[in-house]
DSSP file (Angstrom, degrees, kcal/mol; ACC not computed):
  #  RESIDUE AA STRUCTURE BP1 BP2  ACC     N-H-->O    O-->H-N    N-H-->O    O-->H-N    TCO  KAPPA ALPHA  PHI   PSI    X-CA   Y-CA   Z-CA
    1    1 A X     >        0   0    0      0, 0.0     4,-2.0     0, 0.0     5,-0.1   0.000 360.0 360.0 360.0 -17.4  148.4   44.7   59.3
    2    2 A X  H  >  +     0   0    0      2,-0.2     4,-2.5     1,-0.2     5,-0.0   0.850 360.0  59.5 -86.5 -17.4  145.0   46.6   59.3
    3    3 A X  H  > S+     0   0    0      2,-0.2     4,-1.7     1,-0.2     5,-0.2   0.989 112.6  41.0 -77.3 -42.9  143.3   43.2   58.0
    4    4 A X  H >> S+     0   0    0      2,-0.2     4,-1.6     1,-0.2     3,-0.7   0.947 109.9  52.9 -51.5 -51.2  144.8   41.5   61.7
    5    5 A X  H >X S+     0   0    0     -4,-2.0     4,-3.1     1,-0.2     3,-1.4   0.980 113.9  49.8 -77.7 -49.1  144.0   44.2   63.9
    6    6 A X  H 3X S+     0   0    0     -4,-2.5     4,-1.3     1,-0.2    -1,-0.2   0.629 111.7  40.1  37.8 -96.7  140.7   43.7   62.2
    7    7 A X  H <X S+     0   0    0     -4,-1.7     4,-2.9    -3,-0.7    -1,-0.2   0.506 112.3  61.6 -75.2 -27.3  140.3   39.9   62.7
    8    8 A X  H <X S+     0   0    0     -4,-1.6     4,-3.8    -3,-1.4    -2,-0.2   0.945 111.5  39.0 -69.7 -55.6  141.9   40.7   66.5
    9    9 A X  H  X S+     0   0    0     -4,-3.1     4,-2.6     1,-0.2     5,-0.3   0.967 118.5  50.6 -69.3 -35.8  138.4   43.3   67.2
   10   10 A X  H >X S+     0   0    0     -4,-1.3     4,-2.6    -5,-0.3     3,-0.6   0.978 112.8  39.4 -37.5 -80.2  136.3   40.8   65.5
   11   11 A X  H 3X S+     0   0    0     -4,-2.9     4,-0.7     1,-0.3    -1,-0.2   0.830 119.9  49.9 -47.1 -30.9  137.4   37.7   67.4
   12   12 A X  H >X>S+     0   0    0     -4,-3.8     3,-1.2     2,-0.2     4,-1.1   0.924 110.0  45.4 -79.4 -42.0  137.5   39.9   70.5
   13   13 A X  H XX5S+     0   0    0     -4,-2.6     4,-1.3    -3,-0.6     3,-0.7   0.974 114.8  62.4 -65.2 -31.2  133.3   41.7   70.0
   14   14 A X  H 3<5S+     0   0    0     -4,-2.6    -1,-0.3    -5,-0.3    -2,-0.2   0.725 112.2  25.9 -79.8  -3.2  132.7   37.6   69.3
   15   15 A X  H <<5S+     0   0    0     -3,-1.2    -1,-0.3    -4,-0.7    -2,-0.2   0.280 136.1  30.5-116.4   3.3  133.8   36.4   72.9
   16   16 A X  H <<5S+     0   0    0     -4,-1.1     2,-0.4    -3,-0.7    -3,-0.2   0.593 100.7  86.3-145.1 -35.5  132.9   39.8   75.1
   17   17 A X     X< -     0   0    0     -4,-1.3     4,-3.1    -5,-0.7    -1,-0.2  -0.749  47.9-174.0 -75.5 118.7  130.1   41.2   73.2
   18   18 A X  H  > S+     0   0    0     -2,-0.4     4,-1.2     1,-0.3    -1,-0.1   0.467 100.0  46.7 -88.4   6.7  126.1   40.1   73.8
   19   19 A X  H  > S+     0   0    0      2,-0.2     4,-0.9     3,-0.1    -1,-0.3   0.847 119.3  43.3-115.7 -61.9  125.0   42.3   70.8
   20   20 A X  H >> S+     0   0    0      1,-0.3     4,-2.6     2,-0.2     3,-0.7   0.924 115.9  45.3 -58.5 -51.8  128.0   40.6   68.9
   21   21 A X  H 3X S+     0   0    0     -4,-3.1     4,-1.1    -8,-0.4    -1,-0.3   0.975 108.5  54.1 -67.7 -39.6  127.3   37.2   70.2
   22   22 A X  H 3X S+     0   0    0     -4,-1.2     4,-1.9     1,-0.2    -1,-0.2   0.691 111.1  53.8 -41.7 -29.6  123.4   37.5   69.5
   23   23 A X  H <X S+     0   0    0     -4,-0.9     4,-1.6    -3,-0.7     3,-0.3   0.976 106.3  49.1 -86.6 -68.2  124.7   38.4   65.8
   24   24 A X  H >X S+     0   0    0     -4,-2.6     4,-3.8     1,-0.3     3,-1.0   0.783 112.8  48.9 -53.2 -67.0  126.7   35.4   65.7
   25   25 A X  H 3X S+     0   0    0     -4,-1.1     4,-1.9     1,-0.3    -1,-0.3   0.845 107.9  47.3 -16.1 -74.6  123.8   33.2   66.8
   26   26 A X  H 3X S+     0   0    0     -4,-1.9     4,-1.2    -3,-0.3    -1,-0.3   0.641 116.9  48.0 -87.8   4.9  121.1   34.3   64.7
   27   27 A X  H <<>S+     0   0    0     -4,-1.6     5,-2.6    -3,-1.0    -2,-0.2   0.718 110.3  50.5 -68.7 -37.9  123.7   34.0   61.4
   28   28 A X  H ><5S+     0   0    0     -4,-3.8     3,-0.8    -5,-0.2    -3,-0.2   0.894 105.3  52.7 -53.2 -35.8  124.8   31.0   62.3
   29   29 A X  H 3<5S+     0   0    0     -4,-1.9     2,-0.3     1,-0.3    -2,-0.1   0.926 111.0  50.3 -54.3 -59.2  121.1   29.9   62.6
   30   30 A X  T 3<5S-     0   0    0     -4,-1.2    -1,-0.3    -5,-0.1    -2,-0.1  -0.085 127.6 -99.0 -73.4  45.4  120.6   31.4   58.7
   31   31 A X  T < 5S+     0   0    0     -3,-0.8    -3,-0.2    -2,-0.3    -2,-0.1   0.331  73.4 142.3  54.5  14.3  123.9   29.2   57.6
   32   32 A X      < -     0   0    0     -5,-2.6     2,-0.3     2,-0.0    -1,-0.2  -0.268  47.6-135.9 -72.0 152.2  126.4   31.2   57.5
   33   33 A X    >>  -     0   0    0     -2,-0.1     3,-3.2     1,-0.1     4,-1.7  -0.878  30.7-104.9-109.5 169.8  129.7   29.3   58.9
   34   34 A X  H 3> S+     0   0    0      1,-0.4     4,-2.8    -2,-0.3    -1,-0.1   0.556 120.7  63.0 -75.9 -20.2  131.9   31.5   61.5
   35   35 A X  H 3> S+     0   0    0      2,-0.2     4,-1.2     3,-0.2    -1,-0.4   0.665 107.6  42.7 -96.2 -26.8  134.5   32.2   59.0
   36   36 A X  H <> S+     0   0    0     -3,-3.2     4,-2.6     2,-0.1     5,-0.4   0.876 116.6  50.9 -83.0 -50.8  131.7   34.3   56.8
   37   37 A X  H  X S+     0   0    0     -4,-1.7     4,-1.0     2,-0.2    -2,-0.2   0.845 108.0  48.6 -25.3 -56.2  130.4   35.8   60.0
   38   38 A X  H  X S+     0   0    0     -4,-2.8     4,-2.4     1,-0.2     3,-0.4   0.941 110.0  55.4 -68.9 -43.6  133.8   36.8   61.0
   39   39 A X  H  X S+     0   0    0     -4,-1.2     4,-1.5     1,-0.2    -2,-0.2   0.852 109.0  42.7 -50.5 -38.8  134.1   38.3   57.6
   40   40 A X  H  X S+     0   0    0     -4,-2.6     4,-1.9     2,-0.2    -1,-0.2   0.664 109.2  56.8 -68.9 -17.4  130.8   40.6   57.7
   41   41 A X  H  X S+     0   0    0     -4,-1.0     4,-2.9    -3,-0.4     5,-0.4   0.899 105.4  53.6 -91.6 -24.0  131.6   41.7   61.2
   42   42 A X  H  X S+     0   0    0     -4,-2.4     4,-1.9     2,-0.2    -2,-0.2   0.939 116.8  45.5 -27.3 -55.8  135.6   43.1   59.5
   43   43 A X  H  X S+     0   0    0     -4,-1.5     4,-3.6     1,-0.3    -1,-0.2   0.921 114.5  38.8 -66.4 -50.9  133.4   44.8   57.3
   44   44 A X  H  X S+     0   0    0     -4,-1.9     4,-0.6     1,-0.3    -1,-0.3   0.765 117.3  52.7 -75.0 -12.8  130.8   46.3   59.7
   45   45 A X  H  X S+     0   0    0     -4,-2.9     4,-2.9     2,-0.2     3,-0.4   0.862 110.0  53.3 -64.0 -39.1  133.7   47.0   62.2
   46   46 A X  H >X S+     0   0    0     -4,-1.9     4,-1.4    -5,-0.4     3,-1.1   0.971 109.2  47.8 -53.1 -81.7  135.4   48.9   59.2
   47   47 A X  H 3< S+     0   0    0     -4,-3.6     4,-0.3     1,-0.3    -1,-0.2   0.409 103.6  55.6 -28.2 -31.1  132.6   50.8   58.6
   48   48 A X  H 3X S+     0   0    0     -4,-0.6     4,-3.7    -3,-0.4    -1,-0.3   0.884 112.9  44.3 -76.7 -55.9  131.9   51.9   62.1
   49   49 A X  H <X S+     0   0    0     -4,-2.9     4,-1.0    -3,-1.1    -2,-0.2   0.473 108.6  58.6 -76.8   5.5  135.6   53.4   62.4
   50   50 A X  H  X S+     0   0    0     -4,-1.4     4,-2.3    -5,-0.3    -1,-0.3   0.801 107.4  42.0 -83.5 -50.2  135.2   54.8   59.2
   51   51 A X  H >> S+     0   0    0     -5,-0.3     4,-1.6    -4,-0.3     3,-0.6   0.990 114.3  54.1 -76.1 -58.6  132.1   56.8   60.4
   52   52 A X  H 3< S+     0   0    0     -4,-3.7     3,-0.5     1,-0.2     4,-0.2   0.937 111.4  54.3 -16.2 -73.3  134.3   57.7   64.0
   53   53 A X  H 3< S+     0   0    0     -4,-1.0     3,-0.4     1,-0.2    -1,-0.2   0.775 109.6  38.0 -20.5 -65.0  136.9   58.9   61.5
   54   54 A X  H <X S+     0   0    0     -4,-2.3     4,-1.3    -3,-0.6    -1,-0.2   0.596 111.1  56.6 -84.4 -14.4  135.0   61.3   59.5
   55   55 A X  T  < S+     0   0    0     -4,-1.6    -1,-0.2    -3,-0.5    -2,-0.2   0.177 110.3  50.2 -95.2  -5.2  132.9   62.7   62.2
   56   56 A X  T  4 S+     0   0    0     -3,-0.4     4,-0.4    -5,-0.2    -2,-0.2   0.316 106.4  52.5-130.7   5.9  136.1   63.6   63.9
   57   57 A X  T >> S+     0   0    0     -4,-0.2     4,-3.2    -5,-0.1     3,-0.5   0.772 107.5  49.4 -45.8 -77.2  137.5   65.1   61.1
   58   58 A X  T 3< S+     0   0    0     -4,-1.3    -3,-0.1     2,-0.2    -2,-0.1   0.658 106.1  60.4 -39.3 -24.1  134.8   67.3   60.5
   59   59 A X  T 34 S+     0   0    0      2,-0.1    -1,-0.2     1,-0.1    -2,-0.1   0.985 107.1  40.9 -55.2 -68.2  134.9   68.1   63.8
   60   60 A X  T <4        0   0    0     -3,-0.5    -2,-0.2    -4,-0.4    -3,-0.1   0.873 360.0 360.0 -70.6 -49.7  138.5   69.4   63.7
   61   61 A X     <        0   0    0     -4,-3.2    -1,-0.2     0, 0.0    -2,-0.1   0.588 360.0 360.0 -59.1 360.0  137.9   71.3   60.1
């Protein structure tokens, strides 16, 4: 379920975001096909709400 809601904010930053589409653009450019793209933005999306997470934890402790 986490890997869908995921793949959902991905597909979504790649049709509504210009920072996201720019990304898309200049990876595609280096040869990535959309399906590796989509995989590195999962990751960096992960990553982001990872950092959200822990900074709002710390908050609360």
């Amino acid at each position: 379920q986490a890997n869908r809601v995921l793949h959902i904010v991905a597909v979504v930053r790649l049709r509504y975001c210009p920072r996201t589409q720019a990304y898309l653009q200049r990876r595609t450019e280096q040869g990535l096909t959309k399906r590796d793209i989509i995989r590195c933005l999962k990751r960096y999306i992960l990553r982001e709400a990872h950092t959200a997470i822990m900074k709002d934890l710390a908050l609360t402790a």
